[in-house]
Backbone as CSV, one residue per row, in Angstrom:
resi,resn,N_x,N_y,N_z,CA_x,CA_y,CA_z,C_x,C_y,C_z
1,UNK,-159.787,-93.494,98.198,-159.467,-92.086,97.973,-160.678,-91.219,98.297
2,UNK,-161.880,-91.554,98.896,-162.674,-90.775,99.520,-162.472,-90.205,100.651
3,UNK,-161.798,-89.371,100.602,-161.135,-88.088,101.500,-161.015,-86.287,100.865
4,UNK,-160.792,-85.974,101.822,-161.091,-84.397,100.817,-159.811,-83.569,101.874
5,UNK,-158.870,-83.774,101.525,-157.846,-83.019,102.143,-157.590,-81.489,102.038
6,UNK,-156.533,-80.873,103.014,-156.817,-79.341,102.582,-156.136,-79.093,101.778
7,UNK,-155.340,-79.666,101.108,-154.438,-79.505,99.481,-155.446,-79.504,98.339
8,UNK,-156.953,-80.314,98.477,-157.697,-80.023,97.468,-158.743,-78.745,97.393
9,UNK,-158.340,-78.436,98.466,-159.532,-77.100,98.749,-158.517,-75.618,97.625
10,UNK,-159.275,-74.872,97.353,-158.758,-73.448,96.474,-158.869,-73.041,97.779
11,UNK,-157.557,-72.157,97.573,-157.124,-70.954,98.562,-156.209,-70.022,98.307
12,UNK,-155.804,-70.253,97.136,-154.508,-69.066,96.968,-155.780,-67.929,95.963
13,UNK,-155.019,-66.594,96.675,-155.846,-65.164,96.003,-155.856,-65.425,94.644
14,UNK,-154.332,-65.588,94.152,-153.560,-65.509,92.921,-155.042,-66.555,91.839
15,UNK,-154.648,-67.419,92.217,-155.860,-68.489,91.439,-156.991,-68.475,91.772
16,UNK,-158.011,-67.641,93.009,-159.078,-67.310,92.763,-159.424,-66.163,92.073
17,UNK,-158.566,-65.100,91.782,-158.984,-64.138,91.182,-158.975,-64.184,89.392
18,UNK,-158.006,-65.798,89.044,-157.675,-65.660,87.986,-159.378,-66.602,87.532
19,UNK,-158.980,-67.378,88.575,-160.441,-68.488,88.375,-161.922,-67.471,87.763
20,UNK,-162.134,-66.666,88.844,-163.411,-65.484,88.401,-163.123,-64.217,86.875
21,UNK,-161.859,-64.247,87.050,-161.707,-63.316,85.456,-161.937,-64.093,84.528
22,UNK,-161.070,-64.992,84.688,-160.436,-65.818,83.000,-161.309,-67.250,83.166
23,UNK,-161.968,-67.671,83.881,-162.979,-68.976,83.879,-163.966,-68.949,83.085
24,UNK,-164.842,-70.310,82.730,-165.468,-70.425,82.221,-166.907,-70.775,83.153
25,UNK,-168.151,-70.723,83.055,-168.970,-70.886,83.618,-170.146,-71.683,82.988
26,UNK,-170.996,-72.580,83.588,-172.555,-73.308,83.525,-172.713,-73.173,84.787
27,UNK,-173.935,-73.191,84.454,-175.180,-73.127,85.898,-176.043,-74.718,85.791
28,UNK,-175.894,-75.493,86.804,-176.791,-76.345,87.319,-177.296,-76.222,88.376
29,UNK,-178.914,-76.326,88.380,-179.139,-75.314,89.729,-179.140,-77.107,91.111
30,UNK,-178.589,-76.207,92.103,-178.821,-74.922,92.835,-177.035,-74.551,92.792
31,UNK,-176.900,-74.793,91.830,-175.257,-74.185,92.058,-175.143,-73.534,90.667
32,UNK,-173.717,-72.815,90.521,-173.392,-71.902,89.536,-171.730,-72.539,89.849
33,UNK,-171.401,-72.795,88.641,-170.127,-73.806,88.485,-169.396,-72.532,87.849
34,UNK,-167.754,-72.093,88.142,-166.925,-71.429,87.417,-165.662,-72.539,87.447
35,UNK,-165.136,-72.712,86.142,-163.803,-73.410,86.268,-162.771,-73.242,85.093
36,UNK,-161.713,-73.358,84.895,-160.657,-73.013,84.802,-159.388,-74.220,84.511
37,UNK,-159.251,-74.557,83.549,-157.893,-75.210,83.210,-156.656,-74.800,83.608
38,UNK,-156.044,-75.521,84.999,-154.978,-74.292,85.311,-153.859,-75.421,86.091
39,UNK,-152.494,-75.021,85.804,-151.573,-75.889,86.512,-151.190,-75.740,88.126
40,UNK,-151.840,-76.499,88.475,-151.846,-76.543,90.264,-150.396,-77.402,90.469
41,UNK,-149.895,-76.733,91.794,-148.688,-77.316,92.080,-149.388,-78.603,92.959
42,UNK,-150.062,-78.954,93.023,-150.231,-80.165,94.008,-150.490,-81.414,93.626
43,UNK,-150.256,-82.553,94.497,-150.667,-83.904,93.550,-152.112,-84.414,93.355
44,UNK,-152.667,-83.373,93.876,-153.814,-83.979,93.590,-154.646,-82.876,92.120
45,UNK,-155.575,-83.915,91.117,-155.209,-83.109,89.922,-156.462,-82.309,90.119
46,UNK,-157.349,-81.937,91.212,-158.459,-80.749,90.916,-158.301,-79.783,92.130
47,UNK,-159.181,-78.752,92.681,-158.831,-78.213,93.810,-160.656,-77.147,93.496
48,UNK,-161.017,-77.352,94.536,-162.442,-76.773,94.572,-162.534,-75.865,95.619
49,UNK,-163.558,-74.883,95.464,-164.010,-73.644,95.890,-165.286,-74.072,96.328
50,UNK,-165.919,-74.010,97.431,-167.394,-74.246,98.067,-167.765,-72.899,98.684
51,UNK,-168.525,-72.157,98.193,-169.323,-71.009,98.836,-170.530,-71.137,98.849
52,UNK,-171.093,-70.773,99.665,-172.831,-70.293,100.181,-172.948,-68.503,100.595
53,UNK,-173.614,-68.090,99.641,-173.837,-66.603,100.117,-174.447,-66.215,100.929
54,UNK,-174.097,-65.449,101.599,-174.080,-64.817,103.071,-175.365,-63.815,103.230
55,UNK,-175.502,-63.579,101.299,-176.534,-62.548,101.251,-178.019,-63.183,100.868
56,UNK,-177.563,-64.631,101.081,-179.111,-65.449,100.792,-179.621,-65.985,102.230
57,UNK,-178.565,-66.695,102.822,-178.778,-67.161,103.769,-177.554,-66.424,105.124
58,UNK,-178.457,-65.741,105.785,-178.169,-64.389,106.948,-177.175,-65.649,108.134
59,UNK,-178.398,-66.764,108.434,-177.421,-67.524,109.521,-176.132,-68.335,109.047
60,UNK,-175.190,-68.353,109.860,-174.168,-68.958,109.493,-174.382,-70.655,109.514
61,UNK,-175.371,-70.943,110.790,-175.660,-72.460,110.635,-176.088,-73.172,109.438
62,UNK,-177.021,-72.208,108.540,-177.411,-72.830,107.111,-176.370,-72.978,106.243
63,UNK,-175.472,-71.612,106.121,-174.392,-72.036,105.221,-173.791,-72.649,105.387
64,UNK,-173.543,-73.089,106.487,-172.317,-74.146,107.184,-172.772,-75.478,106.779
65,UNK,-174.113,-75.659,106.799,-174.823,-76.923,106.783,-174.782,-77.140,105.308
66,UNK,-175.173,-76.205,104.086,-174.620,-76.712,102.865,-173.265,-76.438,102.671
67,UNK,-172.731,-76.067,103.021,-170.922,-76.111,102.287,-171.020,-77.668,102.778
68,UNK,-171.097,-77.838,104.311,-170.574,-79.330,104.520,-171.267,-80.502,103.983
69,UNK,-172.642,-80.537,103.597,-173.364,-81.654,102.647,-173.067,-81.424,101.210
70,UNK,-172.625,-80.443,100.425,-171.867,-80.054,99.156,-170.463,-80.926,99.705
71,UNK,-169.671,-80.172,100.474,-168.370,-81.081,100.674,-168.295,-82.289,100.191
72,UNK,-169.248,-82.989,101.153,-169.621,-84.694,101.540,-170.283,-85.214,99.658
73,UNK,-170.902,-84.604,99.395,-171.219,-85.047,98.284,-170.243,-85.028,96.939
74,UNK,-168.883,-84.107,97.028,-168.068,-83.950,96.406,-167.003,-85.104,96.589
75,UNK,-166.691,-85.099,98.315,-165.637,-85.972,98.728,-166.155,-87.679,98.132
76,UNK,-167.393,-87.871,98.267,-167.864,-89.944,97.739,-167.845,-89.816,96.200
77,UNK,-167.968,-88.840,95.478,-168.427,-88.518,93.938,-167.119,-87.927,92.878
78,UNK,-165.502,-87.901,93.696,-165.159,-87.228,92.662,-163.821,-87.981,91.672
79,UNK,-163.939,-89.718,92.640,-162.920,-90.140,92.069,-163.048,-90.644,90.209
80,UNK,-163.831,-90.366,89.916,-164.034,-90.901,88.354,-163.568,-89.404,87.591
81,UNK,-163.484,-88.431,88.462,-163.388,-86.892,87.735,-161.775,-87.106,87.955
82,UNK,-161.674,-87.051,89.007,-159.984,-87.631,89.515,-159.343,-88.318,88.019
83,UNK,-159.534,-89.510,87.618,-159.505,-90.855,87.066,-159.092,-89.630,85.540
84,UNK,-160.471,-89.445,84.921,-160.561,-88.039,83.638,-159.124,-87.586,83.804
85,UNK,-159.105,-86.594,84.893,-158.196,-85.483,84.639,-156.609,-86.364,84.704
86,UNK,-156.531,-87.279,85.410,-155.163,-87.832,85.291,-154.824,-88.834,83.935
87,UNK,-155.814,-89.199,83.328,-156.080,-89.760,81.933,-155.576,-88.711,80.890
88,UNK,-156.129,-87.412,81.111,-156.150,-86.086,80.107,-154.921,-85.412,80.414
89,UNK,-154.265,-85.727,81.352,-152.834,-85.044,81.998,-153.161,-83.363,82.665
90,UNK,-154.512,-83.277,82.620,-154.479,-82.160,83.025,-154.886,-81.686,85.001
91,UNK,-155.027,-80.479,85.246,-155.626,-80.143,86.281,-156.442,-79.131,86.150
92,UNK,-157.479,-79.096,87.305,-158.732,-78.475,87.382,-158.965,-77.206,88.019
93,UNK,-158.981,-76.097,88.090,-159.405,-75.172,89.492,-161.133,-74.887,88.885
94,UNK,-161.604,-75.114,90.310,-163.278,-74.898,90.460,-164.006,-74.769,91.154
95,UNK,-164.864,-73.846,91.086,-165.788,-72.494,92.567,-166.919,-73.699,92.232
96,UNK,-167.895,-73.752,93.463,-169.183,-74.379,93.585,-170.242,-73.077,94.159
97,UNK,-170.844,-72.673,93.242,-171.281,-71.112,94.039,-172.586,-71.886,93.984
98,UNK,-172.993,-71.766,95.744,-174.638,-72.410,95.862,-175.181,-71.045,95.788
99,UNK,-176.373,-70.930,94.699,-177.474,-69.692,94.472,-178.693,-69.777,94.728
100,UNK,-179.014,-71.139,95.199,-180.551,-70.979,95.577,-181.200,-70.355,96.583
101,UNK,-182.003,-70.282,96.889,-182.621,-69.473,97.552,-182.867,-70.138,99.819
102,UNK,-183.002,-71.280,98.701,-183.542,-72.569,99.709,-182.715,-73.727,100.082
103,UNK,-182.823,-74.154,101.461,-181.999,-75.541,101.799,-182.443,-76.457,101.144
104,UNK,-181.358,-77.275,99.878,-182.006,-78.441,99.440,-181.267,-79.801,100.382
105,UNK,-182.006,-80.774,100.388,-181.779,-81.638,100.987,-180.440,-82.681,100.291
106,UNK,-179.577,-83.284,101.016,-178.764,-83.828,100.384,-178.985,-84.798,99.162
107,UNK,-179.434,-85.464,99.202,-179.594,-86.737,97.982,-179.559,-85.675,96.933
108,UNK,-179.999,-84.531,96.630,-180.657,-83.303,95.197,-179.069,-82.697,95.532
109,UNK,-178.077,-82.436,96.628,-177.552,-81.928,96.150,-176.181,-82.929,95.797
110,UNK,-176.130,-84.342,96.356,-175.361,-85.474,96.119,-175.430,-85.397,93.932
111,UNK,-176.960,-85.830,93.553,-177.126,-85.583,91.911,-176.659,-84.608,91.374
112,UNK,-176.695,-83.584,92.244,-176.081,-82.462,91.502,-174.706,-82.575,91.313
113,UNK,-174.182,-82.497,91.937,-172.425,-82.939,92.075,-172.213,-83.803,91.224
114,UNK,-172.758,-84.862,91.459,-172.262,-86.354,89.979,-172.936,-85.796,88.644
115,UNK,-173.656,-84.965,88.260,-173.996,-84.087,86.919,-173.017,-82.768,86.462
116,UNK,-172.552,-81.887,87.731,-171.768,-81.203,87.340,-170.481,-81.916,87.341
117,UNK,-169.570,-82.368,88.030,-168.779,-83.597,87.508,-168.659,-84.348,86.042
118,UNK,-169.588,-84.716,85.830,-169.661,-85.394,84.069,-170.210,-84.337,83.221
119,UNK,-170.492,-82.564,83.831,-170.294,-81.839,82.826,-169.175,-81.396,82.842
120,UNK,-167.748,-81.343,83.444,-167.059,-80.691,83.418,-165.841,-81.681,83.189
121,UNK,-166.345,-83.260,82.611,-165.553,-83.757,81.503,-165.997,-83.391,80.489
122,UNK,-166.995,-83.554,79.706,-167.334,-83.450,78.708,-167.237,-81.761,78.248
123,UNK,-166.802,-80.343,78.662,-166.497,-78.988,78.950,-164.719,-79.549,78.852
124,UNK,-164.138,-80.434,79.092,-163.015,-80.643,79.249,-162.509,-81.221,77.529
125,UNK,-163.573,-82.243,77.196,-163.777,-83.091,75.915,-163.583,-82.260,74.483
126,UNK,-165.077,-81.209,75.297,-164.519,-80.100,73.417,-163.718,-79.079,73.758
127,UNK,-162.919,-79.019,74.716,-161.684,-77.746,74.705,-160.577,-78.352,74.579
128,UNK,-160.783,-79.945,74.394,-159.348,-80.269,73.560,-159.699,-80.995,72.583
129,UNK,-160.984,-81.526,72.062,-160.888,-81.719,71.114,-161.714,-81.277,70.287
């Protein structure tokens, strides 16, 4: 199941706008995590948001270059989050807002992903129990 199809990507207005009002947020740097307990029509039980700001980094090649090593580090890292949410019966909607300043190199942003991941069971843990 290490694949990242376009059914798991966020794209409807409706659920990004609800995602940024009514979400909840932590910051692990170099990202800023918003997410949202929300019933997705699809079979797959999470659906993620990857942005790089436009107003940090001017060229499009840099942002391009972290959305797609964020991607890659999401797509090998998310079947145990997968595993959670179909255990808990629930589904996920969730923005990956990169804020740093600077290109970090993959392996820092691979850790990051498997940390925000096992924070957003345990963010899952005390809102139901």
């Amino acid at each position: 199941m290490q694949t990242f199809k376009k059914k798991e990507r966020l794209s409807g207005k409706k659920i990004i706008d609800k995602l940024f009002s009514d979400g909840k947020s932590f910051f692990i740097s170099p990202f800023r995590v918003v997410w949202l307990d929300y019933n997705l029509e699809t079979k797959y039980p999470a659906q993620v948001l990857i942005t790089v700001s436009k107003k940090r980094f001017k060229r499009a090649v840099d942002r391009n270059l972290l959305k797609r090593r964020t991607r890659e580090a999401y797509r090998k890292n998310k079947i145990s989050f997968y595993d959670f949410l179909e255990r808990k019966g629930k589904n996920c909607a969730f923005a990956l807002l990169y804020s740093s300043g600077k290109i970090v190199l993959y392996n820092e942003i691979e850790q990051k992903i498997i940390l925000i991941l096992q924070r957003l069971q345990t963010e899952y843990e005390k809102d139901i129990g």
